[in-house]
N, C-alpha and C positions, 0 to 999 in steps of 0.2 A: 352451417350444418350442425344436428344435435351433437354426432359423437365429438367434432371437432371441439367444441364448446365443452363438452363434457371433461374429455380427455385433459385438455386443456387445464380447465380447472381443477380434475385430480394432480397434476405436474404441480402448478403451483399451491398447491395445499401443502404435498409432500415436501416441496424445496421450502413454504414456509415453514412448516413444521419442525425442521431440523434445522431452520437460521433460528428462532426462538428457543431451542434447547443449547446450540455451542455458544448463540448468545449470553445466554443465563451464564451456563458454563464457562468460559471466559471471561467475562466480568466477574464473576465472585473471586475465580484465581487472582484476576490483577486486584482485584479493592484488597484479598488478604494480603499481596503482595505490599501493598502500597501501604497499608495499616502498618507494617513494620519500618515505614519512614518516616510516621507522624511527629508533630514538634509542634510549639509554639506557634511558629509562622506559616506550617503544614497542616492544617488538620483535615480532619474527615470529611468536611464539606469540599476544601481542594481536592482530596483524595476524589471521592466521589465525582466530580465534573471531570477528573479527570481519565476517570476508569470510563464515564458516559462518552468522552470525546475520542477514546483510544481504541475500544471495543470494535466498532463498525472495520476497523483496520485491520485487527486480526481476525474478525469471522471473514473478513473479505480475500482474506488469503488463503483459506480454506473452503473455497467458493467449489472449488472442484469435488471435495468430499460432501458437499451440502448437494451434490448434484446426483452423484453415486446417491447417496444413501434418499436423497427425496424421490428419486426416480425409485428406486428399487420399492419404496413404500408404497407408493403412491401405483407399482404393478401388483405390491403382494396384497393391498386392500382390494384392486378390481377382481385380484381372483380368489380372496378369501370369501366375496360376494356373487361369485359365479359370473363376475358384468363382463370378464375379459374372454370367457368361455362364448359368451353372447357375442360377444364383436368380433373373435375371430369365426364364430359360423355363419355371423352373417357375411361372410365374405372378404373382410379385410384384411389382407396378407399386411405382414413383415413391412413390405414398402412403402404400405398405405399407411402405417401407422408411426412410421417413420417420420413422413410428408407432415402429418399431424402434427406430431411432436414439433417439427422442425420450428414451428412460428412462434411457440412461446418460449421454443431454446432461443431464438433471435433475439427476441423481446429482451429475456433475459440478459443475453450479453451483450448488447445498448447499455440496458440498464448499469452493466458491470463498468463499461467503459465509461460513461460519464460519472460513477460515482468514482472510480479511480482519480480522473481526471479534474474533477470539476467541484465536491463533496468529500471525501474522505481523507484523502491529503490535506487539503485547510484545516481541516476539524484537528485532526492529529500534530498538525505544525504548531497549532495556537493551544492545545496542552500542554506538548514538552515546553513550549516557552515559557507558560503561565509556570508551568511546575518548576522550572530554574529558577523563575524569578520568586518564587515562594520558598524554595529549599536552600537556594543559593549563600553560602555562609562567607568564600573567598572572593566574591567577585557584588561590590555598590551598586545594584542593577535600582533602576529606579522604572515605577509603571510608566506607561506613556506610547507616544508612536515611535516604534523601528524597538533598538538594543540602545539602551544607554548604561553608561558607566560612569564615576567619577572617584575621580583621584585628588584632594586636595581641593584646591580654588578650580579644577579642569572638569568640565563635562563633555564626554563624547558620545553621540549620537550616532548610530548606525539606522538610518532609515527603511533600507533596503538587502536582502540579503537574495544574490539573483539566484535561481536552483537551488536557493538552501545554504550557499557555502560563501556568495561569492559579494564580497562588501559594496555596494553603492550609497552613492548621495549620504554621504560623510561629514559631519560639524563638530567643530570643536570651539568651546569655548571658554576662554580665561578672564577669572578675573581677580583684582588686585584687593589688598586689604581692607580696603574699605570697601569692599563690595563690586565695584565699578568695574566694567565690561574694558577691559585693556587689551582684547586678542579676539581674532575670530576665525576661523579656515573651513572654507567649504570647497569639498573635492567632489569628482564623479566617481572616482571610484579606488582602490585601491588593492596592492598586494603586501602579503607577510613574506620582509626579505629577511628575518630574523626569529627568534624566538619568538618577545613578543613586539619589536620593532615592524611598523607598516609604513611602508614609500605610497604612499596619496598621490592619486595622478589626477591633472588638470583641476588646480590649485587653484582660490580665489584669498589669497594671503590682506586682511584688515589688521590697522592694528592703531591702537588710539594713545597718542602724547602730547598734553598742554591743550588738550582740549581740541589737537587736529587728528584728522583720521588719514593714514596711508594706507591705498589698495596695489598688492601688485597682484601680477599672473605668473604661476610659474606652473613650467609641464609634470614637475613632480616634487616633492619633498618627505623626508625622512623623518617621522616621529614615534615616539612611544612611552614608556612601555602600554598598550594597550591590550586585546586578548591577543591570548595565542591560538594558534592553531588547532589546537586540541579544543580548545573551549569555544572557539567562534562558532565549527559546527551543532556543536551543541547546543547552541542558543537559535540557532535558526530549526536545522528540523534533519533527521537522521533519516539515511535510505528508503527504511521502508515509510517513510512517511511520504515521503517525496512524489508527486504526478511522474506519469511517463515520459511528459512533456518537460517537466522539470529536472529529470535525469540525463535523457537525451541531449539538453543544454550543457549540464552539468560535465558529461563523459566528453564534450566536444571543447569543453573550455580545458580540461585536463589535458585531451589528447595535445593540443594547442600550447599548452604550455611546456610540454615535452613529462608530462607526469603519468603514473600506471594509471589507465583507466579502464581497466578488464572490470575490477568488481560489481563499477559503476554502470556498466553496459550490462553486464547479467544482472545486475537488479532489474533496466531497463527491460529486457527483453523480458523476463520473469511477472513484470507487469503489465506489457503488451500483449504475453502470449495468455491471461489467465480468461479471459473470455472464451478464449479458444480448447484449455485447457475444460471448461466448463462444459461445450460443446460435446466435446468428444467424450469425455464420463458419459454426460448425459446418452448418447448412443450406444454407448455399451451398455448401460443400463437395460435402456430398452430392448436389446436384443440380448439380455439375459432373461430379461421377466416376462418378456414375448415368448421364449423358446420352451422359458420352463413354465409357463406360467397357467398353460393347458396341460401341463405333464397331470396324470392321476397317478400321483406317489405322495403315500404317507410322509415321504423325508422332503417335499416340498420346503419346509418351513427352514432345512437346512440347507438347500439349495439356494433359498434367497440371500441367507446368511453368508453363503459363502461368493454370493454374487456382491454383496456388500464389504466384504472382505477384501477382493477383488479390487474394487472401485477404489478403497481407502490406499492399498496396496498399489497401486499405481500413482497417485497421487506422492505418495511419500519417496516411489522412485523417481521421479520429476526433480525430490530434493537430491538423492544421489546423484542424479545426472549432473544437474548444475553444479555440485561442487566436485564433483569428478572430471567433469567438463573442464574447468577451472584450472585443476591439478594437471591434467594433460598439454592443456595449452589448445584447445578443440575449440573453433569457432562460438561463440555464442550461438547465433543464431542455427545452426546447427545443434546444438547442444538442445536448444527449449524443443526442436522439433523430432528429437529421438520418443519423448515420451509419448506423443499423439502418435507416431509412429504406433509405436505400441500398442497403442488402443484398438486403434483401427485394425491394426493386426489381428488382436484378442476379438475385435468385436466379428470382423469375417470368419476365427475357427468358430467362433460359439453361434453363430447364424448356419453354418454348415453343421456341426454336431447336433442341432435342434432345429432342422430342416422341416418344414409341415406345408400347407397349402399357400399356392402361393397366388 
């Protein structure tokens, strides 16, 4: 149907419109950002790929104010054109245009969830690492596949980092003065039972004298110094970079080990719920700029403004909640679902206070 189509298309013009402005916007912060860490082995071309690969991460966490503020546009152009004054006399209530809405809010948060999951997190993993390895002054990182490091005649290998945090498929290899390969250990996986000492589990121990090789097996063994704790995350990929799917691992492998894993689960949930988060702006929207959006009142242009304010204003208590959430000691999942509460709240008085044909 035309209006469908139409509508439609005004929505996403509006949500594009303001992801190309916080986009701008956010990228020039970080490149200036990042321009105060330039160096020799850093410069502006890293800077740059790296502000391009990190960007899409933080407009994507402000997906809910991108929702607010493109809906509210994208009501105040139809009735700065009279086209919303038409659609509501030809007959389309509140509900109908709800229904409308409703297929390209869908679209949209598909879209949110795959690039969460599938897009955004790689692109941001393979930044921070690039950028360690370029800025990196206390830790021999050398380019290649996985984390490597080397100490002397020792090279180790981190192939795999599972969720971000958690060391697989492990190599180390020594060799002797004259070059020659005298050690080898390849493990599946490992834990830091030390500063920066790591016990390597399920061991494949080589090791070469007079020209003969011995292999054994052993279930675990004890080496290091390798990174510590502090630096391993770093070199894989920080929270917000992390998939849902990569968090949810991550919080289950804590819980498992007997370690705090609240943070780790409100990130999760914080990226599970932002689709959803998008949903619900976007219907408050609509039933702000539906309600007011046939008002004939000169202060119109302040009523959108303040429906925008609204929108952003919600969004930013979403971040109260969650660390407040936190400080309480208040379910997670509870916690991400007080804000849509809210909305939905907000968006039933402002459908009743701006009640018209239905």
């Amino acid at each position: 149907m035309i209006i469908h189509r139409f509508l439609a298309g005004q929505l996403a013009r509006g949500w594009f419109i303001v992801f190309l402005v916080l986009t701008a916007l956010f990228g020039l912060l970080a490149l200036v950002d990042e321009i105060d860490n330039l160096s020799e082995r850093y410069r502006l071309a890293h800077a740059l790929h790296y502000v391009l690969l990190t960007t899409p991460q933080r407009v994507l966490e402000l997906s809910p104010v991108i929702a607010a503020l493109g809906t509210i546009l994208a009501f105040a152009t139809l009735t700065r054109n009279s086209e919303l004054v038409v659609i509501r006399g030809a007959g389309f209530s509140l509900r109908q245009l709800l229904h409308i809405c409703a297929v390209p809010t869908l679209a949209m948060m598909l879209a949110l969830g795959v690039a969460e999951e599938f897009l955004v997190a790689d692109m941001h993993q393979r930044a921070e690492t690039e950028r360690m390895v370029r800025r990196s002054g206390n830790l021999d990182l050398l380019d290649g596949q996985g984390l490597w490091s080397k100490s002397g005649n020792r090279f180790f290998n981190v192939r795999n980092l599972r969720a971000g945090h958690i060391p697989e498929q492990i190599s180390l290899y020594e060799f002797g003065p004259d070059n020659e390969l005298i050690r080898a250990i390849d493990a599946r996986g490992a834990e830091l039972v030390g500063e920066r000492e790591w016990k390597l589990i399920d061991v494949q121990f080589k090791e070469w004298q007079d020209g003969r090789v011995s292999t054994r097996n052993l279930p675990s063994l004890e080496l290091g110094p390798f990174w510590s704790a502090a630096e391993l995350p770093a070199l894989g990929q920080s929270l917000a970079a992390m998939s849902p799917s990569a968090l949810y691992a991550y919080a289950n492998h804590l819980e498992q080990s007997g370690e705090d894993d609240d943070h780790v689960r409100m990130a999760f949930w914080q990226k599970a719920m932002l689709p959803f988060y998008f949903a619900a702006m976007v219907l408050l929207s609509v039933v702000i700029g539906v309600g007011f959006g046939t008002t004939r009142s000169a202060a119109f242009g302040w009523r959108v403004l303040a429906g925008a304010v609204i929108g952003v204003g919600f969004y930013l208590l979403t971040q109260i909640f969650h660390t407040g959430g936190q400080l309480l000691g208040l379910g997670q999942s509870v916690v991400v679902l007080i804000p849509i509460c809210l909305v939905l709240l907000a968006a039933v008085v402002v459908a009743r206070i701006t009640r018209g044909p239905r």
